[in-house]
VEXFINU-476889 format. One line per field, with one value per residue (C-alpha): residue number from 1; z, x, y. Coordinates in steps of 0.2 Angstrom, whole numbers. Layout:
# residues N
k: (NUM|...)
w: (Z|...)
u: (X|...)
v: (Y|...)
END
This chain:
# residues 388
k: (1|2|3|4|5|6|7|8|9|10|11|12|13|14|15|16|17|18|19|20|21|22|23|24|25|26|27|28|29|30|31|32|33|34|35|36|37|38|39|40|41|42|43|44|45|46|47|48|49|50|51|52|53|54|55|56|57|58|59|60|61|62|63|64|65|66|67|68|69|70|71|72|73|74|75|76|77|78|79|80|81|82|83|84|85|86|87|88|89|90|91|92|93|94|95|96|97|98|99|100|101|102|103|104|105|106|107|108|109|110|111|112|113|114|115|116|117|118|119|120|121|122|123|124|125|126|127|128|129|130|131|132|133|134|135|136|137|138|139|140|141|142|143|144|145|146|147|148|149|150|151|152|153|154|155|156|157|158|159|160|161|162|163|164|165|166|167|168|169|170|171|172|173|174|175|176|177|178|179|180|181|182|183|184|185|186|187|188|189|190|191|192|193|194|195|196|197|198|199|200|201|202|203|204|205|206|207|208|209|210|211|212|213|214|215|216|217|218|219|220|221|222|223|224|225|226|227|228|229|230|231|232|233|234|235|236|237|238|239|240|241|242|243|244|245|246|247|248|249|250|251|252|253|254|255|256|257|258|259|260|261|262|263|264|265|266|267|268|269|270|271|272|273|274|275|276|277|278|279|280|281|282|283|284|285|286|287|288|289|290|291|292|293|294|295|296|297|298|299|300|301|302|303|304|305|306|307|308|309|310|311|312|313|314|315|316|317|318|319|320|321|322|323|324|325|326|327|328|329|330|331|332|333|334|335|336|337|338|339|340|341|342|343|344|345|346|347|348|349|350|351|352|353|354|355|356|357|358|359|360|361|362|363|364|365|366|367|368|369|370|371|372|373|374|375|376|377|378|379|380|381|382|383|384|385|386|387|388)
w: (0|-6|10|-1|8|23|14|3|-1|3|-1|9|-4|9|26|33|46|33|27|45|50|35|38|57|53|40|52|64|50|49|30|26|24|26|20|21|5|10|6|21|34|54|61|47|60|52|32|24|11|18|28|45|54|54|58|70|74|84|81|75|64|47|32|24|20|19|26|21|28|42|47|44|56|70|69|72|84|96|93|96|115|118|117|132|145|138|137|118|117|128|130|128|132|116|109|89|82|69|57|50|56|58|65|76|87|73|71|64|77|94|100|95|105|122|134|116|119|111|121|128|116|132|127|108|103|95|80|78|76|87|94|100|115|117|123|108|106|99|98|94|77|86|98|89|74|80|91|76|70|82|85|67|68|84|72|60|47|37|31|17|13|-5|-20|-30|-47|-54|-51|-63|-49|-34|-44|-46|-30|-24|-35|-43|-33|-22|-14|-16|-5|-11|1|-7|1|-12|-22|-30|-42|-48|-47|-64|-73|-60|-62|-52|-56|-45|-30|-26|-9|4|13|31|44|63|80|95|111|131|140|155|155|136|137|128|111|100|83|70|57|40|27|13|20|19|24|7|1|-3|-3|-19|-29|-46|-50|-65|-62|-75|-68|-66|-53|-44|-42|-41|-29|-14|-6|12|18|36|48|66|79|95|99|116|112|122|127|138|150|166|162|150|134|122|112|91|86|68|55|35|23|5|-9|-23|-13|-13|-3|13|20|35|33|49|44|46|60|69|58|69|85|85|81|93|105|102|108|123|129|137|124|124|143|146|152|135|126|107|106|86|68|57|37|27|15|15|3|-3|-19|-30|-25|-9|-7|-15|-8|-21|-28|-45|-52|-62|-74|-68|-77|-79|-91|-87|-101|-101|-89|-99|-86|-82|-99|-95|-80|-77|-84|-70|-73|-65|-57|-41|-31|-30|-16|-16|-2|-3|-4|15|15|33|39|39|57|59|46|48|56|47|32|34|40|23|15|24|22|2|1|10|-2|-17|-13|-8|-24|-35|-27|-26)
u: (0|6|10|1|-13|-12|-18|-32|-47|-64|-79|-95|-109|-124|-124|-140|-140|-133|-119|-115|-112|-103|-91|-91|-83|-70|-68|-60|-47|-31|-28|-44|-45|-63|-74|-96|-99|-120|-130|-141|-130|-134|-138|-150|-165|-180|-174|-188|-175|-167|-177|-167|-171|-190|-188|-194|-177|-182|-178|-195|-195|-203|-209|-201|-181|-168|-152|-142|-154|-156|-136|-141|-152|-144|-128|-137|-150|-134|-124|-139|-142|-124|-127|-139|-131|-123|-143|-141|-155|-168|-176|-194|-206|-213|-230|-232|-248|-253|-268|-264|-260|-241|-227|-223|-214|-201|-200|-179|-176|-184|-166|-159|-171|-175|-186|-197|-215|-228|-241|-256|-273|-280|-267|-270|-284|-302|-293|-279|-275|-260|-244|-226|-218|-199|-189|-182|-173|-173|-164|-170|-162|-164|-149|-139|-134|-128|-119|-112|-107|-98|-90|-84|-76|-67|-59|-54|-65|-72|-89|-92|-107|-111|-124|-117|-127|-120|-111|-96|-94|-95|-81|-70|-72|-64|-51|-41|-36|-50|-65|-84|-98|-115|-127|-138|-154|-167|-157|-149|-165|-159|-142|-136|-127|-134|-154|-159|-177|-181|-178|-195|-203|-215|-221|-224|-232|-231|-232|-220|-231|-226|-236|-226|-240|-236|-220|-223|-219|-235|-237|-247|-239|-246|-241|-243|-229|-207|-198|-192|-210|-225|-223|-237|-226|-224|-207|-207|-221|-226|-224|-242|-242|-225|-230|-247|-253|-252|-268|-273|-256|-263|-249|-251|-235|-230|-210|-207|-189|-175|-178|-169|-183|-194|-197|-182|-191|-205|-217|-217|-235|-236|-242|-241|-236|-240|-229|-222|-230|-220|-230|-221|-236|-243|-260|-274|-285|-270|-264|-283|-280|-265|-269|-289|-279|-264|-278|-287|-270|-266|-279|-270|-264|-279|-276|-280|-262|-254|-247|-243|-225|-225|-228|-215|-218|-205|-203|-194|-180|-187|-178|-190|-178|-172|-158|-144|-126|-114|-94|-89|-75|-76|-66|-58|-63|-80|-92|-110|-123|-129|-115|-102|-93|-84|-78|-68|-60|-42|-39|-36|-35|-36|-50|-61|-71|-88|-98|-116|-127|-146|-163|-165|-185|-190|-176|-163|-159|-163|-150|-139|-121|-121|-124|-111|-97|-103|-99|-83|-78|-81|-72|-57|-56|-59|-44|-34|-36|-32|-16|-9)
v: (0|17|30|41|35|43|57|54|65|64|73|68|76|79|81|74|58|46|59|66|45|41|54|49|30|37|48|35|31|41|40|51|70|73|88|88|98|103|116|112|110|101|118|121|113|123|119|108|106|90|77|72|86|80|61|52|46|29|12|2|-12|-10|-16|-33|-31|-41|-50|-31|-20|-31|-29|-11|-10|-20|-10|4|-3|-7|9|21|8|12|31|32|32|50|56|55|42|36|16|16|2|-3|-10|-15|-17|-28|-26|-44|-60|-61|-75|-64|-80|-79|-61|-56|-44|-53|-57|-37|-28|-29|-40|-45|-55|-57|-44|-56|-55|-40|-30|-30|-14|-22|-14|-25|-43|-45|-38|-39|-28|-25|-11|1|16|34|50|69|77|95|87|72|83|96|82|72|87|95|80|78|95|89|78|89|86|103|108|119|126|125|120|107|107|90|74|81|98|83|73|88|92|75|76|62|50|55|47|56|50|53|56|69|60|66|78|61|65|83|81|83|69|56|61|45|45|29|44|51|59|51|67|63|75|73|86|84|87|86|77|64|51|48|37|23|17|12|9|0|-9|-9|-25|-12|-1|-2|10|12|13|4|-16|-11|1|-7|-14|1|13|27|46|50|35|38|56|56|42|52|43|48|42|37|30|31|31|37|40|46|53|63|79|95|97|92|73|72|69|72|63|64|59|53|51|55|44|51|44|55|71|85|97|103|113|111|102|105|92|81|84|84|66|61|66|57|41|41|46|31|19|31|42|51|61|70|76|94|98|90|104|103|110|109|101|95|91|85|73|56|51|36|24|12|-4|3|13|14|9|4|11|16|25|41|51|69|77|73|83|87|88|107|113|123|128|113|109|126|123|117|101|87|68|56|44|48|33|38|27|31|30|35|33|24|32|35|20|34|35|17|10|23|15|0|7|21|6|-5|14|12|-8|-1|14|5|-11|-1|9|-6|-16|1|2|-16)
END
């Protein structure tokens, strides 16, 4: 291996949750210069123009994956149990719905979480079929991104705040011999020269209330929904029903998660789930919608002292497929279609590694650490072949 090593480039394109923990894990290797090129950056908490500052940001088990996502998610599942004891994340109790009948004996995750059973049919709402309990785990965006961020500059690593119109600026911003991450969530869809059209939004509306009685997780699952999307999304689907299927969207969940006050946390209510809707407005019938249902688990909710401390809108990044993590190699330089610029600046070659990661829907949070160390594992044995 070449000592040149020691030194080489990399550009994390995006710096929402999945960017911020990719840059983390490279972050623990010596022979990576790292810069987050964002134009929303972790402070941005208010921008609807990138989607992890509106998660709910729990560990809940979703939808029908796979043996990849299912790393994913218990990478993550024991980093985020690790982090409570710093008050990063909190444990909840948890109850799972189901509107079907399930195996839920043999459910994947029973021996991840904590204290799983299967809840006894008196605890099961009229409404539902069966359901599991277990002890989870969550954090809060408005804390843990500052917190990844901050400590990524303890490490050194830079953020630059900057629009990044194509795939060929990205590449040139790596470098030859350089390494690009791309994490641009749903800009992967605009981002010229890439124009992934498998990306599309699943707009998702939810309120954070306070209200100490309310600390339990409870949700109902749905067979008919991944976190990736629909289980019902055709395998190639025209535009008008990509884009247009926004249906009623009806989800319901309730994440207690940490918070800087009297009881220590707060409770997201949820929710949305509208695919290919791109409206980030805030919608009254929906969240009457939201609350009469997550009243209808726990009462409570309802309590004269809750107080409804917001509502949050934003749309999920969400891949036809699931998402998308996988290396190539690109030219330097590399010309974008309708950007002229670039065939004007100073001629650099060479080859840049391009790792993309995104399109993780509302599994984010969830998959986020073992996705960013298979981002890693990749990055590190591409490198490694090219220099032997």
């Amino acid at each position: 291996m070449s000592s040149a090593a020691a030194d080489t480039q990399v550009v994390v394109l995006g710096a929402g949750v999945i960017g911020l923990t990719v840059a983390h894990v490279l972050s623990e290797n010596a022979r990576y210069k790292i810069k987050v090129v964002a134009r929303d950056m972790p402070e941005d908490l208010d921008s609807q123009a990138f989607s992890s500052p509106w998660a709910g940001a729990n560990w809940s088990p979703m939808g029908v994956h796979n043996e990849r996502t299912h790393k994913w998610e218990k990478t993550t599942f024991n980093k985020f149990w690790d982090m409570i004891p710093s008050g990063l994340a909190i444990a909840s109790p948890s109850k799972v719905f189901y509107e079907e009948d399930a195996d839920l004996e043999s459910m994947w995750y029973r021996d991840l979480v904590r204290d799983f059973r299967v809840l006894e049919p008196s605890e099961v709402p009229a409404s539902q079929k069966r359901g599991v309990g277990f002890q989870t785990v969550s954090v809060c965006p408005d804390d843990y991104l500052p917190w990844i961020a901050n400590s990524l500059r303890s490490r050194g690593v830079e953020f630059v705040r900057l629009r990044v119109a194509s795939i060929g600026e990205a590449v040139a911003l790596a470098g030859p011999n350089g390494v690009l991450v791309n994490a641009t969530g749903l800009g992967a869809r605009s981002l010229l020269g890439l124009e992934d059209k498998d990306v599309y939004p699943i707009r998702g509306q939810t309120m954070v209330i306070d209200n100490p009685k309310v600390r339990e997780f409870v949700s109902i699952e749905s067979g008919n929904i991944s976190p990736f999307g629909s289980t019902r999304q055709p395998t190639s689907p025209s535009p008008s029903s990509v884009l247009n299927n926004h249906g009623s969207g009806d989800v319901t969940y309730i994440i207690p998660r940490p918070a800087k006050n009297g009881s220590g946390f707060t409770t997201i209510l949820g929710g949305k789930y509208q695919e290919g809707n791109w409206d980030t407005s805030f919608s009254a019938d929906d969240a009457r919608g939201i609350l009469d249902r997550c009243a209808e688990l726990v009462p409570a909710i309802k309590d004269k002292g809750t107080k409804i401390l917001r509502h949050n809108v934003g749309l999920r990044p969400a891949r036809k497929g699931g998402p998308r993590v996988e290396a190539e190699w690109m030219e330097v330089p590399s010309a974008t279609q309708w950007i002229t610029v670039e065939a004007d600046a100073p001629t650099v070659v060479g080859r840049v590694l391009v790792v993309h990661s995104y399109g993780f829907g509302s599994a984010g949070y969830q998959m986020s650490w073992g996705a960013a160390e298979e981002v890693g594992s990749l990055i590190n044995s591409h490198l490694n072949q090219n220099q032997e």
